[in-house]
C-alpha positions in Angstrom: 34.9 -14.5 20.3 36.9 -11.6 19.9 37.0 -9.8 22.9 36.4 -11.1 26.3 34.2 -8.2 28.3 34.1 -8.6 32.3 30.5 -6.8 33.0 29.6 -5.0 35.9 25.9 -5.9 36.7 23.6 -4.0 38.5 23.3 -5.3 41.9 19.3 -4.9 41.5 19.7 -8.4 39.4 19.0 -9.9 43.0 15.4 -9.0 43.0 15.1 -11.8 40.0 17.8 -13.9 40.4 18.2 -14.3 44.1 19.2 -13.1 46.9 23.3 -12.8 46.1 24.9 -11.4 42.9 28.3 -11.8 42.1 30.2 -10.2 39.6 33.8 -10.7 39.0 35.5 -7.6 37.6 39.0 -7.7 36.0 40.9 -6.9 33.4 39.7 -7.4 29.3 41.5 -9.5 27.1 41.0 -9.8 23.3 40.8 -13.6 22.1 42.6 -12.4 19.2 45.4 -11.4 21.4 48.3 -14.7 21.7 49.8 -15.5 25.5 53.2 -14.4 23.5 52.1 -11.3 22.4 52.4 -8.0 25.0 49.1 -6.2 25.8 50.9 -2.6 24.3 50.9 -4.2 21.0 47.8 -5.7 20.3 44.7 -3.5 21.1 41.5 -5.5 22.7 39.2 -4.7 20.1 39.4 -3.3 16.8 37.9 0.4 16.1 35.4 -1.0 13.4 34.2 -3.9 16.0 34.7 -2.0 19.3 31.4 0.3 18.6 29.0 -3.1 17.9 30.7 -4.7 20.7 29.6 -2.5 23.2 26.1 -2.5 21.7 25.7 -5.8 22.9 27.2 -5.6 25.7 24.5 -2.8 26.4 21.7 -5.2 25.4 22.4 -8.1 27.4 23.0 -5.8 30.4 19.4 -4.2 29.5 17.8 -7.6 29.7 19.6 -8.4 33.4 19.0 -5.2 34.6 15.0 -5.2 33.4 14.7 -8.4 34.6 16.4 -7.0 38.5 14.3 -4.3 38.7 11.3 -6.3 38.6 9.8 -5.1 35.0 7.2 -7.0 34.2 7.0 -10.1 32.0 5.2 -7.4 29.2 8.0 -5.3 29.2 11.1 -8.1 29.5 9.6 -9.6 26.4 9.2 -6.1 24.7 13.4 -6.6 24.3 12.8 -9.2 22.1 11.6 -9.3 18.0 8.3 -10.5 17.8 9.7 -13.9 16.3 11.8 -14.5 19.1 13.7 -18.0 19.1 13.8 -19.4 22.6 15.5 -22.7 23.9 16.3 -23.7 27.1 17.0 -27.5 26.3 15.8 -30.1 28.1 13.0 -32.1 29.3 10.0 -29.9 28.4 7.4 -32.0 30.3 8.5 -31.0 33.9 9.2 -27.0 33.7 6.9 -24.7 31.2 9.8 -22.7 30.0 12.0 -25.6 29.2 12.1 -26.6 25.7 12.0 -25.1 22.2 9.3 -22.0 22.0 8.8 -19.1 19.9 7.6 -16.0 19.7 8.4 -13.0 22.5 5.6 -14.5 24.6 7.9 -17.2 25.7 10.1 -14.9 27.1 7.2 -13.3 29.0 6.5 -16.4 30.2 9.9 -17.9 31.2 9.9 -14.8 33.5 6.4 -14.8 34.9 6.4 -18.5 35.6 10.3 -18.9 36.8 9.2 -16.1 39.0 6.6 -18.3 40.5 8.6 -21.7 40.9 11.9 -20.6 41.7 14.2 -19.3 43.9 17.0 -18.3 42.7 19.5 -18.5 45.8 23.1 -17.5 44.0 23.6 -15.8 40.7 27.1 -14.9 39.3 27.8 -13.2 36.1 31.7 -13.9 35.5 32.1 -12.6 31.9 30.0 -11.0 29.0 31.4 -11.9 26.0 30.5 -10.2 21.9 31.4 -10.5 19.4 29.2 -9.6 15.4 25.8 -9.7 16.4 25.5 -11.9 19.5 26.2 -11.6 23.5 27.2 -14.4 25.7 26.6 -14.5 29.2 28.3 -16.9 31.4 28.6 -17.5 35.4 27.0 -20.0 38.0 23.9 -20.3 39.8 21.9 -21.8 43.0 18.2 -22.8 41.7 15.9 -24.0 44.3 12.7 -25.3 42.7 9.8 -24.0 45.3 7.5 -27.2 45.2 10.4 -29.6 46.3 12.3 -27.8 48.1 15.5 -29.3 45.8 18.7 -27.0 45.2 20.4 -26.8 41.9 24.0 -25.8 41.4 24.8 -25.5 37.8 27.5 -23.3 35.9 25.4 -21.6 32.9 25.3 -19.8 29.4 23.1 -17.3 27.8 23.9 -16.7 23.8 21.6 -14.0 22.4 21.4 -13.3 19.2 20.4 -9.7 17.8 18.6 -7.9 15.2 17.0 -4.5 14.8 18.4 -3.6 18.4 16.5 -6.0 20.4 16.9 -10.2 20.9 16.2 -12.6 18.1 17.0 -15.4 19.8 17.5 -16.7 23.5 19.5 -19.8 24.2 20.0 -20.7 27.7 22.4 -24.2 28.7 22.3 -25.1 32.2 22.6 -28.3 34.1 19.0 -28.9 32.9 18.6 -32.4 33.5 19.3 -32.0 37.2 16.9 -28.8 36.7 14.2 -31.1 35.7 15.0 -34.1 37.8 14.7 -31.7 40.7 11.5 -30.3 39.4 9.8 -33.7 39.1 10.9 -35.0 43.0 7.3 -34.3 44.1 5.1 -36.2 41.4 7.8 -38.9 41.5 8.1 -42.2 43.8 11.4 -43.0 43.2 14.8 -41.6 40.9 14.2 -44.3 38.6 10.5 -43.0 37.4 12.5 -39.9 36.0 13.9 -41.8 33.1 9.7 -42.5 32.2 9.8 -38.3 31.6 8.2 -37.6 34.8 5.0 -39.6 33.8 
């Protein structure tokens, strides 16, 4: 990644993501730039790359802010190309939105059902980064899955990829496996049942 952006997110994201948002603000670096090299001498981003930068920085801030202001799953997914490419990896038998889908109406329904069967407790954005045509979100989060009552705490990335102005593909990586572990609690008897795939 060439430059490192540190985003300031609309605190609306709560309504989605939980009740606390946390964004850590501070200085932008370029990856480019060496730990020898002075910041008067090496710019962050270059003029030709600086304009598409921002561009996706503006994209993936769409998506968290439409998602915080409670837009519907219709219009979250009307971001996306009609072809999106969406993976949250992991075991696909426990959550619906876990897995390999596509098409935009898995983003519609990553939103509507996550809405329904989580609660997000914590969410922290700590950096944007983009660089050509892709975003990358990273922070930490607090997931409590609403039939178990189980809480997740997992650092996370979100890489989207875009073309045409909207998101081509969607690739979320979380501590999925204790996602899904958590998720399964209730229609399991024991730990060791979740190595059957929650059957």
């Amino acid at each position: 990644m060439k430059c490192t952006i540190r985003a300031s997110i609309l605190i609306a994201a709560a309504s989605f993501f939980g009740n606390v948002v946390t964004v850590h603000a501070g200085p932008a670096l370029s990856a480019t730039q060496s730990s020898a090299s002075s910041a008067d001498t090496v710019a962050p981003t270059s003029r030709i790359d600086g304009p598409r930068i921002e561009e996706n920085r503006r994209l993936a801030r769409q998506l968290l802010e439409k998602m915080g202001n409670g837009d519907t799953p219709e219009e979250i997914a009307a971001l996306c190309t009609p072809n999106l490419d969406f993976n949250i990896p992991g075991n696909d038998g426990v959550l619906p939105w876990v897995g390999h889908q596509h098409g935009r109406n898995s983003m519609a329904t990553f939103v509507r059902d996550s809405r329904h069967m989580v609660k997000r407790i914590r969410f922290e954005v700590t950096d944007i980064l983009a660089d050509g045509d892709r975003a990358v979100i990273l922070g930490g989060l607090a997931t409590q899955i609403v039939s178990t009552g189980k809480v997740i705490n997992t650092a996370y990335a979100i890489e989207l990829t875009f073309s045409g102005g909207k998101i081509s593909s969607f690739l979320m990586l979380e501590d999925s496996f204790a996602t899904s572990r958590a998720a399964s609690m209730a229609m399991l008897p024991d730990s060791s049942a979740y190595a059957r795939g929650g059957q």
